[in-house]
N, C-alpha and C positions, 0 to 999 in steps of 0.2 A: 706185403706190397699192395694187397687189393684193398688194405685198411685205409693206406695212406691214399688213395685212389679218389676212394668214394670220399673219405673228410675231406679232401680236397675238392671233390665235386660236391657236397656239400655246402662249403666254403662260397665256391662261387656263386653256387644259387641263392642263398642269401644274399650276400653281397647284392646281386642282380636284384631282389625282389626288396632290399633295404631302397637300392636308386631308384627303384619303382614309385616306391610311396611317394602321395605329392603331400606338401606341406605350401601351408596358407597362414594368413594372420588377418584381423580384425582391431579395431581403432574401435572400444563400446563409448567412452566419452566422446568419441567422434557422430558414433549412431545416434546415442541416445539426443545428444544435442542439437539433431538434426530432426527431431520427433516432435513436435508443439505440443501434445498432451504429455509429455515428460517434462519439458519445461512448464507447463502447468498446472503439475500437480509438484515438481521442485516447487514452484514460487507457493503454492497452498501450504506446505508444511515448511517453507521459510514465514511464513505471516503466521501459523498456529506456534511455531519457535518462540518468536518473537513476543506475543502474546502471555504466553505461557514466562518465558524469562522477563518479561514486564510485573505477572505477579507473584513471583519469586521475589525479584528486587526489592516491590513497593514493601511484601513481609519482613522481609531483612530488615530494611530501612523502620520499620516500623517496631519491629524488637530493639533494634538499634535507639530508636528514640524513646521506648520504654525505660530503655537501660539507662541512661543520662537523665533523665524524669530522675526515676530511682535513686540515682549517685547524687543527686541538686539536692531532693528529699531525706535520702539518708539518713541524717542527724535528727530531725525533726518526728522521724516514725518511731512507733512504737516496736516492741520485739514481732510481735505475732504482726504487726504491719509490714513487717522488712521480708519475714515466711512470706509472708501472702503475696507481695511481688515480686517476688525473686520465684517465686511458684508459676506466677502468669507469665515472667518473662521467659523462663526455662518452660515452659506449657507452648508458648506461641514461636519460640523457636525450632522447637519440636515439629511443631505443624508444619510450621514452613518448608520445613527440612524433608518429611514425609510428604508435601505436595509437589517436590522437588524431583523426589525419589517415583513421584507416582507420573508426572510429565517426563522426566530424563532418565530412568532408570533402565535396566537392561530388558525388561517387559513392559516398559513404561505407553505411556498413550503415543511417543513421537515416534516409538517405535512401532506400534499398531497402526499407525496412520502410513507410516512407510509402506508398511506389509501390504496395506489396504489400497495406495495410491503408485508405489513406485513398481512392487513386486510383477505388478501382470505385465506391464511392460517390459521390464527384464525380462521377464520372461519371454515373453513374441520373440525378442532380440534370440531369445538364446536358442529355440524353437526354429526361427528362421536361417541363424547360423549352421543349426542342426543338421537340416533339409539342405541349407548348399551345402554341406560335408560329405552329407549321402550322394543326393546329386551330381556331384562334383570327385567324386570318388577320392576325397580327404584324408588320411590317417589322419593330421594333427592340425588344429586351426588356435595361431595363438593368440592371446590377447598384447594387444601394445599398451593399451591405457592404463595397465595397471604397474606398469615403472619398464625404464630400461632392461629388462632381462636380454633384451636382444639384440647384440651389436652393432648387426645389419640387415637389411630387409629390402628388398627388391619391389619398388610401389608395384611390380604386374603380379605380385600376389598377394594384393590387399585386397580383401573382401568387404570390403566397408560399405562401398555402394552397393555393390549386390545385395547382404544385408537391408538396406534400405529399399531397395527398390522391392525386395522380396514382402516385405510391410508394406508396401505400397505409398513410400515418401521416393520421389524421385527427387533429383538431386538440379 
């Protein structure tokens, strides 16, 4: 009997200190977009994008009109002529491919520009969410921006502004 007592006292006190816990959420596409140096270093690694998939292209395009040169020529070459472009075009394809791989790749430079332009800011963000969690005596603060996982959500426990104002963007 004094088993069932205390699991049962047990019981309840959890229960009790689960309704305790407060739960919040946060909007970061909402933050960040409210941040002018986030939107300006997006638009800096939207132009070096840009730039970089400009000479990708012009390469492509450029193997591309080797290879029809070649195919018009064809007939007219010799054997060790036909090697020798078919060499440069598989050569310059290559590069393309490898300066492709070194802009867009999983260590690539747009990757390192990210790290280098968007990362600290993320961070503040995640930093400043941190401190209202503490402050605010939070168990769980969730993200909305990153899809519906949550059906419903009460705007009086959006931390979004706070967030911001904590960075020092007032709204």
């Amino acid at each position: 009997m004094k088993k069932v007592i205390i699991t049962f006292g047990i019981l309840i006190l959890s229960a009790g200190l689960t309704l305790a816990q407060r739960y919040a959420f946060v909007d970061t596409e909402y933050i960040l977009s409210n941040i002018p140096s986030y939107k300006a270093s997006q638009d800096k690694l939207d132009q070096f994008s840009k730039e970089w998939e400009k000479e990708i292209s012009d390469g492509y395009a450029e193997v591309e009109k080797l290879y029809k040169d070649y195919q018009n020529e064809q007939v007219l070459l010799t054997r060790e002529m036909k090697i020798k472009r078919e060499e440069d075009i598989i050569g310059k394809e290559k590069a393309v491919k490898e300066l492709q791989n070194k802009y867009f790749g999983r260590e690539g430079d747009l990757y390192k520009k990210r790290q280098e332009l968007i990362k600290p800011i993320q961070d503040e963000v995640y930093n400043a969410v941190k401190e209202i969690a503490v402050e605010g005596n939070y168990a769980v603060i969730f993200d909305t921006a990153s899809g519906p996982s949550m059906l419903y959500t009460n705007p009086k426990y959006d931390l979004s502004d706070d967030v911001l104002e904590k960075l020092g963007y007032k709204n």
